[in-house]
C-alpha positions as CSV (number, residue, x, y, z in Angstrom):
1,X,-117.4,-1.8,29.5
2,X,-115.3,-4.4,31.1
3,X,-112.1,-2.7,32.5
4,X,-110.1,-4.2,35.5
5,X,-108.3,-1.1,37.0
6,X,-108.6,2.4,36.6
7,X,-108.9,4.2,33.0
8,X,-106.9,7.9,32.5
9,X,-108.8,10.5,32.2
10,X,-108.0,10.8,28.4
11,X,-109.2,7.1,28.1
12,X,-112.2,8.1,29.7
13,X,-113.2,10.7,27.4
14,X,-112.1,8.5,24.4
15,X,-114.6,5.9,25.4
16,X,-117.2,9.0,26.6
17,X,-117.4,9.5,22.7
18,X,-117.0,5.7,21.6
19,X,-120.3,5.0,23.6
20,X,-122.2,7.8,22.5
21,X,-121.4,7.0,18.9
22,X,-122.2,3.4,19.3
23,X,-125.7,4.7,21.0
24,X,-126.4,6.9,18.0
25,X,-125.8,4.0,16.0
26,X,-127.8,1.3,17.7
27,X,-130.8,4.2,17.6
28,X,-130.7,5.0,14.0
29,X,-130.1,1.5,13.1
30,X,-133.1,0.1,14.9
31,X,-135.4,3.0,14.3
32,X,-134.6,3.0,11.0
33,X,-137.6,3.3,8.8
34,X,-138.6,-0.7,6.7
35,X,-140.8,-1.5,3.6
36,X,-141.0,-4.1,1.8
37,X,-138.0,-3.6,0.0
38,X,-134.6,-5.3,1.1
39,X,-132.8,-3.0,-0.8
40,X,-134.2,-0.3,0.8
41,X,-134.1,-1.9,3.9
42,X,-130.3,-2.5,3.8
43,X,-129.6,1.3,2.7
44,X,-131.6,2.4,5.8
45,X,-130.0,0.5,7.9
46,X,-126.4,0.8,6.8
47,X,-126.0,4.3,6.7
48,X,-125.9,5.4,10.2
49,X,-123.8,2.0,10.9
50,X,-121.2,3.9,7.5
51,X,-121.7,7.4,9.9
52,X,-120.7,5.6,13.2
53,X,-117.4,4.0,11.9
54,X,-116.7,7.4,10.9
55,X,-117.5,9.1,13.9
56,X,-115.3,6.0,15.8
57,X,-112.3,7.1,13.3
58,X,-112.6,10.9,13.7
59,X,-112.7,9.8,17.5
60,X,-109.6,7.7,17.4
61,X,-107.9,10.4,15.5
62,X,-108.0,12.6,18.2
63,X,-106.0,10.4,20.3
64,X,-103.6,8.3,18.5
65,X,-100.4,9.1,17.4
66,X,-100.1,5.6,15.6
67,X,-99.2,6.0,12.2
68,X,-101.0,1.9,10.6
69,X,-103.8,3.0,12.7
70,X,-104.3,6.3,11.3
71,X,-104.3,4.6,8.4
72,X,-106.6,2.5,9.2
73,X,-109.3,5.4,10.2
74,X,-108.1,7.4,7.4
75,X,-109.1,5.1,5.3
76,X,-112.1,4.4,6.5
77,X,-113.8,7.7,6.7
78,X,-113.1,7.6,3.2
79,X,-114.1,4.2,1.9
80,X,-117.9,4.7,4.1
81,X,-117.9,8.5,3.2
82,X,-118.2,7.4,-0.5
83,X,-120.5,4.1,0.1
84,X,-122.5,6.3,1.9
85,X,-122.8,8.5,-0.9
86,X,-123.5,5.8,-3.3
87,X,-126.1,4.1,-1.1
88,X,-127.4,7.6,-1.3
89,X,-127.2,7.8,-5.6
90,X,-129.2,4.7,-5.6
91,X,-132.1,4.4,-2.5
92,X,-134.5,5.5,-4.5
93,X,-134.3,3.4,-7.5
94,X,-133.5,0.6,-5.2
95,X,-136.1,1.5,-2.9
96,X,-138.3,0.1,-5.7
97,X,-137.5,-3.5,-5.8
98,X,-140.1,-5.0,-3.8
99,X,-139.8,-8.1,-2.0
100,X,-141.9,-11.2,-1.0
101,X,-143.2,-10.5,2.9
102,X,-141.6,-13.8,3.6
103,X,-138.2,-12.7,2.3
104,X,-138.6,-9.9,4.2
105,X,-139.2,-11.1,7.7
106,X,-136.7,-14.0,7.3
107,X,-134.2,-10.7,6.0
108,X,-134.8,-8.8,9.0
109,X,-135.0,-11.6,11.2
110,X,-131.3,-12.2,10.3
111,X,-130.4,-8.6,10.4
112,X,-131.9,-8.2,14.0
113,X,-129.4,-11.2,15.2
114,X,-126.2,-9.6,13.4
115,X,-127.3,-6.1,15.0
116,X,-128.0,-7.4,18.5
117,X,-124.3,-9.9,18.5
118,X,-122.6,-6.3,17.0
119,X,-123.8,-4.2,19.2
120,X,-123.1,-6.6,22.7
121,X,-119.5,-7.0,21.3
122,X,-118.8,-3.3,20.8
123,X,-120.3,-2.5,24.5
124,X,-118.5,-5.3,26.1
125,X,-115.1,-4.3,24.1
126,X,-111.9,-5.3,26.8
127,X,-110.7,-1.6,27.3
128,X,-108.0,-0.6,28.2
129,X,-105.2,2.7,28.9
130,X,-104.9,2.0,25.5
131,X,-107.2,3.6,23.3
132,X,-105.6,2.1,19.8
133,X,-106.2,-1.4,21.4
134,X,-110.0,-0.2,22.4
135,X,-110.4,1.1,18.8
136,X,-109.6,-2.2,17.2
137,X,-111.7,-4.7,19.6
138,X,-114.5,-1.9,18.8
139,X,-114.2,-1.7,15.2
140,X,-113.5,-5.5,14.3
141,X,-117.2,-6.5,15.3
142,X,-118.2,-3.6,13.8
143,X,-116.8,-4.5,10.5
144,X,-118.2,-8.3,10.6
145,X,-121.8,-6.5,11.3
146,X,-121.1,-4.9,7.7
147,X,-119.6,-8.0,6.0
148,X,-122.5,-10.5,8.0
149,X,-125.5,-8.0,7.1
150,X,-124.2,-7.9,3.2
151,X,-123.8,-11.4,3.0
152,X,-127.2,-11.5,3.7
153,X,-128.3,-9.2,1.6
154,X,-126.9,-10.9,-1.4
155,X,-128.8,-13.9,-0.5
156,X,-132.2,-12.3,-1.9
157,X,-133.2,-10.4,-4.7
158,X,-132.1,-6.8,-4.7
159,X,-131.1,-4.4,-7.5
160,X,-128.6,-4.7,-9.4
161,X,-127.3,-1.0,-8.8
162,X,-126.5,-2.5,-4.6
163,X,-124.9,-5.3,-5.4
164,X,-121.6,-3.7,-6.4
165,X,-121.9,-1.6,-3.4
166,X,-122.2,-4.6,-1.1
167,X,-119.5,-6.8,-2.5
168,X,-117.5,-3.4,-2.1
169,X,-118.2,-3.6,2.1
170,X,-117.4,-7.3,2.2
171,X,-113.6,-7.0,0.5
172,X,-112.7,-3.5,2.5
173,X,-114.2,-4.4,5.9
174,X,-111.9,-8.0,5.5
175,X,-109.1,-6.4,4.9
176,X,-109.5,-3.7,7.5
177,X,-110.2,-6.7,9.8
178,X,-106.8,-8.5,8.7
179,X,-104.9,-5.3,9.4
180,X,-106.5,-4.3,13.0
181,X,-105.8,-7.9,14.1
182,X,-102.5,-7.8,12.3
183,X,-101.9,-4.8,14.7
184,X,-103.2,-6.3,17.6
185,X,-101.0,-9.1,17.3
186,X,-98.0,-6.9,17.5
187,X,-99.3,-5.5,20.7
188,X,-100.2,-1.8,19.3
């Protein structure tokens, strides 16, 4: 947490939950259980990274009364509620598709690096007094780990049934970038 003067007490609990979100996250991400299976693999590791954004949201919602940015969590407790629940429709089917170990390692090798770059930008976030600001610089590495680990995804052989799903998190977490720097920008 790098903060140069003294944080409220509301920021303080604000970032009280951020960070024990974000360490219920890194835990279910890396203890998540691998196969052999990217697609698998992907779905395992996604989900509790889908349940953190919208545990960040639900946290943000408590403490914003800025209408874009309510939005923007609104609509994101929606969007990863329902890719959740399609990750969920499909992770056994797609559990299935069986991958070389070679594509595997070199996969997961990739994956580690996105999860260990997201997870030192979301801890070393700027913070602030203001907790919409925090929420943004939180959320935007947050939202390149999804669009970085798809992208990868897509570059093997996975099911057909996932693909939608990941090209799905690439266009939404974009935009949702675009607008939290948009907002940024205007000093919000």
């Amino acid at each position: 947490m790098n903060n140069p003067y003294s944080l409220s007490n509301v920021t303080k609990e604000y970032l009280n939950a951020f960070h024990c979100i974000l360490d219920d996250m890194i835990k279910g991400m890396t203890e998540a259980e691998l196969t052999d299976s990217i697609s698998h693999n992907f779905i395992a590791q996604m989900i509790p990274h889908h349940r953190a954004a919208i545990e960040m949201s639900r946290n943000i919602l408590s403490y914003t009364t800025n209408i874009p940015l309510q939005n923007i969590a609104e609509g994101i407790i929606q969007e990863q509620t329902k890719s959740i629940e399609n990750m969920l429709d499909i992770k056994e089917c797609c559990s299935q598709k069986i991958n070389s170990e070679r594509d595997v390692y070199l996969y997961q090798r990739r994956v580690d690096r996105i999860m260990e770059a997201m997870f030192r930008a979301m801890e070393n976030a700027r913070t602030n007094n203001n907790v919409n600001g925090d929420f943004m610089r939180e959320m935007i590495p947050h939202h390149k780990g999804a669009i970085e680990m798809s992208e990868n995804a897509l570059q093997y052989e996975i099911c057909p049934e996932l693909k939608p799903i990941l090209y799905a998190i690439i266009s939404s977490q974009r935009k949702g970038i675009m607008e939290m720097e948009r907002l940024l920008m205007q000093g919000i």
